[in-house]
C-alpha positions in Angstrom: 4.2 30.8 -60.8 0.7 29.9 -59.1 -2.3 32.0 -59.6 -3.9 33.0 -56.4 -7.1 34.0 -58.4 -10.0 32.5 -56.9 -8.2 31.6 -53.4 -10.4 32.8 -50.7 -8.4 33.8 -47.9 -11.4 34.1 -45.9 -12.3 31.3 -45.9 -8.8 29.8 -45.2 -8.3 31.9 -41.8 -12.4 30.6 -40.7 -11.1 27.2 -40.9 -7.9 27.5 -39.2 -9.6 29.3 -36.3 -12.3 27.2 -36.3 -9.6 24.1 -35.9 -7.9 25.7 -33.1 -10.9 26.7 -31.0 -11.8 23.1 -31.2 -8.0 22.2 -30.5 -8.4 24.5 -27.3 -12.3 23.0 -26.7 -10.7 19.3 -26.5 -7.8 20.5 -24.1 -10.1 22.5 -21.4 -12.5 19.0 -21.8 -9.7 16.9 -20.9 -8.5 19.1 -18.0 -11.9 19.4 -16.7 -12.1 15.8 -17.0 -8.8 14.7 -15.4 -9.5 17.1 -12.9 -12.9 14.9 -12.3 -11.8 11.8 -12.3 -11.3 11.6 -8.7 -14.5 12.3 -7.9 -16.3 10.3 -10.3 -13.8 7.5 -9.1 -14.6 8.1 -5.2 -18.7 8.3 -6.1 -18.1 5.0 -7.4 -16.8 3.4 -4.3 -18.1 2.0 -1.4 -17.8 4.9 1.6 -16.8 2.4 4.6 -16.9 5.3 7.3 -19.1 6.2 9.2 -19.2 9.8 11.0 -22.3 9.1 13.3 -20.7 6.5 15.0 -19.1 6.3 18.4 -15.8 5.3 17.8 -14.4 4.3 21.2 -17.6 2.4 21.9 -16.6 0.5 18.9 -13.1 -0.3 19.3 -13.9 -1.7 23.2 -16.3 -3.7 22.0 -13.9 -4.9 19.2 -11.4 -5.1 22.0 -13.6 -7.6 23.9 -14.3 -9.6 20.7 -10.4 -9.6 19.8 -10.2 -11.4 23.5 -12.2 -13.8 23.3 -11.2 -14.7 19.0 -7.6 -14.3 20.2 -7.3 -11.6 17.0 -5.4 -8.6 16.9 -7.6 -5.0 15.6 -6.4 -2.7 12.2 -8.1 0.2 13.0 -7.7 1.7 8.9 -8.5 5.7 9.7 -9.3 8.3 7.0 -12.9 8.8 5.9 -15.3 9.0 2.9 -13.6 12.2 1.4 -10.6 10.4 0.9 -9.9 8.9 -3.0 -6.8 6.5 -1.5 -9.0 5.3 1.9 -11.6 4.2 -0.4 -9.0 2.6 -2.8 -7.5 0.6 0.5 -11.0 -0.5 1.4 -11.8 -1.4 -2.0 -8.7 -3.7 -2.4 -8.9 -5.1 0.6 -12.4 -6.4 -0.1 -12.0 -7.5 -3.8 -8.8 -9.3 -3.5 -9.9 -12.4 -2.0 -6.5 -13.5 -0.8 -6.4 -10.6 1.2 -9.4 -10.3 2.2 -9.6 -13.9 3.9 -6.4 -13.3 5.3 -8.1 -10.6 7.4 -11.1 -12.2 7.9 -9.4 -14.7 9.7 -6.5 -13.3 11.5 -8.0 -9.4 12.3 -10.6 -7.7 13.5 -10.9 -4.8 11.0 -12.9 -1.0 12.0 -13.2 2.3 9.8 -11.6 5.3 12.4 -13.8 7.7 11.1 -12.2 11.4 10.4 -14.4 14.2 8.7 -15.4 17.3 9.1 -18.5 15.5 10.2 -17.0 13.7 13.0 -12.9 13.7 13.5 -12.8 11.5 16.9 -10.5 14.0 17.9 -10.3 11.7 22.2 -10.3 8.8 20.2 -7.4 10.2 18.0 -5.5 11.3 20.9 -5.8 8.4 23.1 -4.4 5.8 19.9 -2.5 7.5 17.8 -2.0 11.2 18.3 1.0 12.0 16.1 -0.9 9.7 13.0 -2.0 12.7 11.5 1.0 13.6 10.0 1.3 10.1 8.0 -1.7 11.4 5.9 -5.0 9.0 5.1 -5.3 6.2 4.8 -3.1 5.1 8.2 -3.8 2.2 10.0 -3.1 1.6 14.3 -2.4 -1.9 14.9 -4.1 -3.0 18.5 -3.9 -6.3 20.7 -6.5 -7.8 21.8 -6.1 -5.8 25.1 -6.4 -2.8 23.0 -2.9 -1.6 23.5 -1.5 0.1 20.0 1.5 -2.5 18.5 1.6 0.0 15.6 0.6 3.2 13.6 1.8 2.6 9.8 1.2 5.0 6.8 -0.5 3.3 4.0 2.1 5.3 1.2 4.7 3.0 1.9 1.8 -0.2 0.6 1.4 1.6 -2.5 2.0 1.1 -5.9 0.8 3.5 -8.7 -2.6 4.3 -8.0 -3.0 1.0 -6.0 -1.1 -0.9 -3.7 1.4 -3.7 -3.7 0.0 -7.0 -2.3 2.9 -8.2 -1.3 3.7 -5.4 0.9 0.2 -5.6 2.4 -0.2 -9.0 3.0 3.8 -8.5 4.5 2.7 -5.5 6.9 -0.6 -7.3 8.3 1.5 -10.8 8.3 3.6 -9.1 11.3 0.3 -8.7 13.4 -1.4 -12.0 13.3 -1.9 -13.4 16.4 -0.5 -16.7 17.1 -3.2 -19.1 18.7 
């Protein structure tokens, strides 16, 4: 038979609600911090749109460039709020194999869309149903200006990144041949 003389009970129960309330502690941290992580992701990021601009001024000026470079325009729209714009941009610009394909064949622009600024003419006037792809899409002009395409960026992804072979496949379509 064992002797319970001695056992504190009290002190048994403090420690096991002690443990849990640390258990419980660690969960609501995690949480907190997965809930975060976005954020502290999309701080970290360079923000590539700019709401104080005038978008169509940009794009015809991008559309007399693209003239005279014989280059097709990727207009990438979404803005600075947006976790998966800022992933796009920030892939674009670290792989190098991408970004010298661009470089070379595109003329690339940031379609601001904010609170601060949604372009809503500009919007209209290129692609007016785009909205419903969700941000990051992307309008594919000539050099004329004339939209060849409005593609969602969901179908480039993989995980929380994308696929390069899909991306380099979907700007690949648009180059302009010289």
């Amino acid at each position: 038979m064992v002797s319970l003389v001695g056992f504190n009970w009290y002190t048994v129960m403090k420690t096991i609600i002690l443990a849990l309330i640390c258990i419980a502690g660690l969960g609501f941290y995690q949480t907190a911090y997965a809930q975060n992580k976005p954020a502290v992701e999309r701080d970290a990021l360079v923000k590539p749109y700019d709401p104080k601009a005038d978008a169509q001024d940009d794009i015809d000026r991008l559309v007399e460039r693209a003239n005279s470079e014989n280059k097709n325009i990727i207009l990438q729209a979404g803005g600075n709020w947006c976790i998966w714009c800022l992933r796009f941009n920030n892939y674009i610009q670290s792989d190098i194999d991408i970004a010298t394909f661009l470089e070379k064949n595109f003329l690339y622009y940031h379609l601001n869309f904010s609170k601060e600024n949604n372009n809503e003419e500009v919007f209209k006037k290129y692609a007016p149903e785009g909205s419903k792809l969700g941000y990051p899409f992307f309008i594919v002009m000539n050099q004329k200006g004339e939209v060849l395409e409005i593609h969602d960026s969901g179908s480039l992804e993989d995980g929380t990144g994308y696929d390069k072979q899909k991306v380099l496949s979907f700007f690949g379509k648009h180059i302009r041949h010289k």
